[in-house]
N, C-alpha and C positions, 0 to 999 in steps of 0.2 A: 538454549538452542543456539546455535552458530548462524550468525549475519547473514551466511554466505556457504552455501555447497559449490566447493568449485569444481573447476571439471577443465582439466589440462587438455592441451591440444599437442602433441608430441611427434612428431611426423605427421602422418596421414591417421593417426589413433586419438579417439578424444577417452580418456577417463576420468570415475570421477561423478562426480553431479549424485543426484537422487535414486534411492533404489526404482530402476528400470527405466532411468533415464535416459541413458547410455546402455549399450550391452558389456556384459562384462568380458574383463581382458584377457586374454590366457598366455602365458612363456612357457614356452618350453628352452631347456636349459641343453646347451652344448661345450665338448671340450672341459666338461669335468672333469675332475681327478683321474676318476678313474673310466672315460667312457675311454671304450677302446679303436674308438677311430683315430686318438691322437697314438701319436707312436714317441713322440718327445716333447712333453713340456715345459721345459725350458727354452729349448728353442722353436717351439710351435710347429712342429713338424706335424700332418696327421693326412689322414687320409679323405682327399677333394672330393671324390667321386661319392665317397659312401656320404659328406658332410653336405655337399650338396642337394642330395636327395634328402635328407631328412626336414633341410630347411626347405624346401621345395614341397615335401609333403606337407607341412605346418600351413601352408602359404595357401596350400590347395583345399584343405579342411577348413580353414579361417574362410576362402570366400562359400566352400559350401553352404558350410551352417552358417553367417554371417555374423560370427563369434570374431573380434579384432584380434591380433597376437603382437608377442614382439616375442625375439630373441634373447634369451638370456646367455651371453658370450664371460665364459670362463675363463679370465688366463694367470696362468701361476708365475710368471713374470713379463716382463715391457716388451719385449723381443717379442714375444707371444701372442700376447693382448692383441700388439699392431698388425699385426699378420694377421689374427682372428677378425680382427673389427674388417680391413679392406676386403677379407673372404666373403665374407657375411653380406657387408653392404654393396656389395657387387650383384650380388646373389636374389634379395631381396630389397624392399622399400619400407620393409618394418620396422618398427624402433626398434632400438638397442640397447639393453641392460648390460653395460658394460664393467663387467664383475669379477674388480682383481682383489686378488688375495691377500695382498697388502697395500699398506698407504701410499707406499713406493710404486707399486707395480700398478695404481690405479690412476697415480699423481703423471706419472711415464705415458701412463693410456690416454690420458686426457690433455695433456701437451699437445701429441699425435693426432686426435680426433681434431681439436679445434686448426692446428694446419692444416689440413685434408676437406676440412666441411663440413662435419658428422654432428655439430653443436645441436640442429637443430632437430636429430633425430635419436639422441642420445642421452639415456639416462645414467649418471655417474652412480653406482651402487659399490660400494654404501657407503655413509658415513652411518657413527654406532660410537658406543661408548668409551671404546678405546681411541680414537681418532682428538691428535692435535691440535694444538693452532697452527702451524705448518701446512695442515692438511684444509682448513679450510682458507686458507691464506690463498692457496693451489686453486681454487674453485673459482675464485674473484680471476688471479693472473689468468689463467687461461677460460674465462667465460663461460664455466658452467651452467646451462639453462634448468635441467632438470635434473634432482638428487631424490636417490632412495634410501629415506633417512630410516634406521633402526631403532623399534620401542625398545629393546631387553635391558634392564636394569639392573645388575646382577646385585645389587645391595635391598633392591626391594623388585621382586620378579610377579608381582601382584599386579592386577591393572591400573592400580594409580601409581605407582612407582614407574610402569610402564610410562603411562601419561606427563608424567613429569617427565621422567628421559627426555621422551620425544618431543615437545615442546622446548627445551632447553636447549635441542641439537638442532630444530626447526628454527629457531631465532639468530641459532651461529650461522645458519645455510642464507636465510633471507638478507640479515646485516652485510654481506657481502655478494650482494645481488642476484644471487640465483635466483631465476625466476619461478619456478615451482617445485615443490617436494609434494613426494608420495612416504607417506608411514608406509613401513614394513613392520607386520605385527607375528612378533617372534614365538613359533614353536616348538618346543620345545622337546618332547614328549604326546601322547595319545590326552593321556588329562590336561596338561598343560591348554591345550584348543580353547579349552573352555576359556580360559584366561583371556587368550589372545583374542579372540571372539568379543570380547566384553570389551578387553582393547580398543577395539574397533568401533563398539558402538560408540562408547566414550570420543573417541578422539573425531569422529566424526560429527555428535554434538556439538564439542568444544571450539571444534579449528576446522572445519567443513574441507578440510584436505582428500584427496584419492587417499584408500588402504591399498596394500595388498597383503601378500598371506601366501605360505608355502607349507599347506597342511599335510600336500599325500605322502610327503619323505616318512616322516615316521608313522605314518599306515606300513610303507612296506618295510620298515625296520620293526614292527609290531611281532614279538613272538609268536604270540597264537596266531595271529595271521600264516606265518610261515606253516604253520601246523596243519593247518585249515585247507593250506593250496591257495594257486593262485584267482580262482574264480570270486575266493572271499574277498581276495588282494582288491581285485576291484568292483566288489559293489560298498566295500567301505571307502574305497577313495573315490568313489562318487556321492556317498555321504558327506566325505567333508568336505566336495566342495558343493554341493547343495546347502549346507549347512553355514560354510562362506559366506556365501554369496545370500544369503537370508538375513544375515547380519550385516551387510553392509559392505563388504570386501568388494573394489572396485578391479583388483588384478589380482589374478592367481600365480603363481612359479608353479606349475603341477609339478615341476620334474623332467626328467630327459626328454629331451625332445621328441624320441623315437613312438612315445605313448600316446601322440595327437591322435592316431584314429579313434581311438578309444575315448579321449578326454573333449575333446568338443559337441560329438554330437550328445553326449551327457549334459553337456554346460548348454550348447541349444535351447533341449528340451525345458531343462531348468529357466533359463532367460526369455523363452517364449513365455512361458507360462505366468513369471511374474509381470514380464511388460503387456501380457492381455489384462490384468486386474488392475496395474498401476496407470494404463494410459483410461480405463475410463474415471479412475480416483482423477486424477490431475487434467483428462484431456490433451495429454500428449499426440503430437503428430509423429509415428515414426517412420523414419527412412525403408523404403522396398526393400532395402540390402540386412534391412533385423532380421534376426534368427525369427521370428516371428512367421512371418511372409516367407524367408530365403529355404528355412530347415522345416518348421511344424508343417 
């Protein structure tokens, strides 16, 4: 068992800690590939009014149900990124998963943020198996505080193979002072969960780090899903994150951001339910502002 359940303090968001310690975190993701409010990704062109309101929604369901959130900020180059992050953080006071597409385009975004200010609310996602010494060299020069380190192992995609990655890529992020990493425990496919899920429990044992986990993408890339309609779409993507968050997964990616009315008051229910069992196991005091109190 691990020394130590940590529990990061990242903006105004803590994750992390003991199941039902903390509430879990939810992202929703903007400025993906293919969301269609960007109109050019390369030069970060997209559309204010419609990106506003969605972060705006996110923000609004987060104090309802007292479920935490951050923003998951996509961008397919520097030019991009930077635009997105000052949008974003103008916008709201939620962290930021700032999620470039390459090492380049992430190395560009984190130059930017640390001039600007955003260190302290800013998670550098990812580093992974492909990633340099170069790349972590980048993290120290510009003072990376929080990294969202990748399990996927492609030589052994099993959960100790997982476990190793990530421990391996957590010692490059530490040695060069960042001050906390969150596991990203990679899905792959619908079976694959299981893996990742084990993942989780494992590495939480081992290294009492935050998880997180991006299980609904391939629910809705699920064939018989498609078959089925969308009402199946989601009562299995509240399966897997019931199912998450049961194994220890401290922050979700659900997916586009556009999906929060849907995905919080699920996560709520889910997080009331286990922090009424876990606070009389351990005697916890929670905040008024828990889904507990705020949502049930």
């Amino acid at each position: 068992m691990a020394s130590e359940i940590m529990t990061l303090r990242i903006g105004k968001v803590e994750v992390g800690g003991r199941l039902g310690e903390h509430p879990l975190v939810l992202a929703g993701s903007i400025f993906y590939h293919e969301h269609k409010i960007v109109k050019d990704h390369k030069r970060g062109v997209f559309d204010r009014e419609a990106a506003e309101k969605l972060i705006v929604q996110q923000d609004e369901w987060s104090e309802r149900t007292g479920i935490p959130c951050m923003v998951d900020v996509v961008g397919e180059s520097v030019d991009a990124l930077c635009r997105y992050l000052d949008f974003v953080a103008d916008i709201t006071s939620s962290p930021i998963l700032m999620n470039g597409t390459t090492a380049d385009v992430r190395i560009g975004a984190l130059k930017y943020a640390s001039e600007v200010g955003l260190l302290d609310r800013l998670v550098y996602t990812s580093i992974n198996y492909t990633s340099e010494e170069y790349e972590f060299r980048a993290l120290a020069e510009h003072g990376a505080k929080f990294v969202l380190v990748q399990t996927f192992n492609p030589r052994n995609p099993l959960p100790r193979g997982s476990v190793e990655m990530f421990e391996g890529l957590m010692k490059g992020c530490l040695d060069v002072g960042v001050k906390g990493v969150i596991a990203l425990s990679t899905v792959l496919d619908i079976p694959s969960m299981g893996y990742a899920l084990e993942t989780i429990k494992i590495l939480k044992d081992r290294t009492g780090v935050p998880c997180a986990i991006a299980p609904c993408g391939v629910v809705v890339r699920w064939r018989r899903i498609k078959e089925l309609g969308k009402d199946y779409r989601w009562v299995c993507m509240a399966a897997a994150i019931a199912m998450s968050r049961m194994m220890g997964a401290d922050l979700i990616i659900y997916g586009s951001i556009r999906k929060a009315p849907k995905v919080f008051p699920v996560s709520a229910m889910i997080e009331a339910i286990i922090a009424y069992n876990e606070r009389l196991k351990y005697g916890w005091k929670l905040s008024r502002e828990h889904p507990l109190f705020t949502y049930l």
